[in-house]
C-alpha beads as a LAMMPS data file, in Angstrom:
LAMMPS data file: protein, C-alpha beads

67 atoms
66 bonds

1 atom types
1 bond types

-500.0 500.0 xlo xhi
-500.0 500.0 ylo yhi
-500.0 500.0 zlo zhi

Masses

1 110.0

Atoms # bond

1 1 1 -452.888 31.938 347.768
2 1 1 -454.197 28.715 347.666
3 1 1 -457.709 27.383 348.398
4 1 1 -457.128 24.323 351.449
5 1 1 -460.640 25.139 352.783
6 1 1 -464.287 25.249 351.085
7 1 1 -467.570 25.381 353.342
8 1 1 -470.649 25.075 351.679
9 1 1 -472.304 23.797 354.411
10 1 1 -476.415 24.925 354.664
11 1 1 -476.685 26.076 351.083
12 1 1 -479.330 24.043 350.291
13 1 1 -477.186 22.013 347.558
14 1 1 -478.872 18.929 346.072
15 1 1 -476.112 17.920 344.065
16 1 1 -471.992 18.122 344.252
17 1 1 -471.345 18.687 340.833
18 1 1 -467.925 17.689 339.750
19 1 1 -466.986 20.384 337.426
20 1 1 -466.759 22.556 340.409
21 1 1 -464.345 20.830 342.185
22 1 1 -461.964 19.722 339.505
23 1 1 -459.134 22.150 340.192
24 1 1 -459.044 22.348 343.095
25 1 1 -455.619 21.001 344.186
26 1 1 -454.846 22.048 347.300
27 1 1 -458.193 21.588 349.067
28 1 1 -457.423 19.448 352.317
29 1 1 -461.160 20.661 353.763
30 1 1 -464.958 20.652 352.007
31 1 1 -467.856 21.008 354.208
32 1 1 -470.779 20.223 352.690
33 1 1 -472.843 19.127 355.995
34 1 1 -476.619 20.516 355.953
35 1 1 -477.846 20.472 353.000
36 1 1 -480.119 18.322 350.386
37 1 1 -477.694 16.586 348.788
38 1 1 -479.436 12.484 348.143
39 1 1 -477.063 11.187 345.818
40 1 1 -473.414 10.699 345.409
41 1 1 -472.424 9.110 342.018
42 1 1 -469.653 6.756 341.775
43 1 1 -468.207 9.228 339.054
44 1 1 -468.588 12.439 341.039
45 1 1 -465.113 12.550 342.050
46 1 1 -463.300 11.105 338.934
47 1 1 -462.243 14.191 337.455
48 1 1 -461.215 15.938 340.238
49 1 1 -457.638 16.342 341.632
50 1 1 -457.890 16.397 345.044
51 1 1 -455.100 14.677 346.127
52 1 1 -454.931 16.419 349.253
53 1 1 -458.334 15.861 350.695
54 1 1 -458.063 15.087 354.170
55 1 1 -461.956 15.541 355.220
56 1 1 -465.301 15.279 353.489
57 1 1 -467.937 16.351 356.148
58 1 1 -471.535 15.205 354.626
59 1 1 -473.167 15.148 357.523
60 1 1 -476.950 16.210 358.571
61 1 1 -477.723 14.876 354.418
62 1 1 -479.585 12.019 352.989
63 1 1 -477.175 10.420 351.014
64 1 1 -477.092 7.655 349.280
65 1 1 -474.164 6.392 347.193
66 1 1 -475.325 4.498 344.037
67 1 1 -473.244 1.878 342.032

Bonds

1 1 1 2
2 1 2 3
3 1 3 4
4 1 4 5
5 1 5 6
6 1 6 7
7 1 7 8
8 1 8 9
9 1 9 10
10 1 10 11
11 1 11 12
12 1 12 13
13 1 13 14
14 1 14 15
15 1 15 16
16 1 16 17
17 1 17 18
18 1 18 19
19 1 19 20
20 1 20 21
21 1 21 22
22 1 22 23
23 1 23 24
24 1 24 25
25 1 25 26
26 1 26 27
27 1 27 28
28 1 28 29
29 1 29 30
30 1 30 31
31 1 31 32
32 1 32 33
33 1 33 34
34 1 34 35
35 1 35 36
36 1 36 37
37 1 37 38
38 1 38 39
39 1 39 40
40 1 40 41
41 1 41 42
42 1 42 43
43 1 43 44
44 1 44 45
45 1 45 46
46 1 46 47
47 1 47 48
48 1 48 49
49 1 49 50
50 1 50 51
51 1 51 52
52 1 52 53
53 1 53 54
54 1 54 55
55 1 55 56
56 1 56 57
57 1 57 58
58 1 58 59
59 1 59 60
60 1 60 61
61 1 61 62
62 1 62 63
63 1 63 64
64 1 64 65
65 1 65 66
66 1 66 67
């Protein structure tokens, strides 16, 4: 079985750390709308493989993306 789906919507997340998503191949879904995530580094999806990522849904956060 293969993960295509993560909701972590209203978790109260500040951060997306990248470590947790890195193997994560098959994901084509993340919810992360609702929480307290501020920040998205440039770098946060670098080492990741999600080469089948089809939808990000951030919304209902306060994000901003820094360069």
């Amino acid at each position: 079985m293969k993960l295509t789906q993560l909701n972590l919507a209203h978790n109260n997340l500040s951060v997306i750390p990248s470590w947790a998503l890195t193997y994560l191949h098959q994901l084509q879904f993340l919810h992360l709308q609702n929480n307290r995530i501020s920040q998205i580094r440039p770098n946060t999806f670098d080492e990741t493989q999600l080469n089948n990522l089809q939808f990000l849904h951030l919304d209902h956060n306060q994000v901003v993306i820094t360069l």
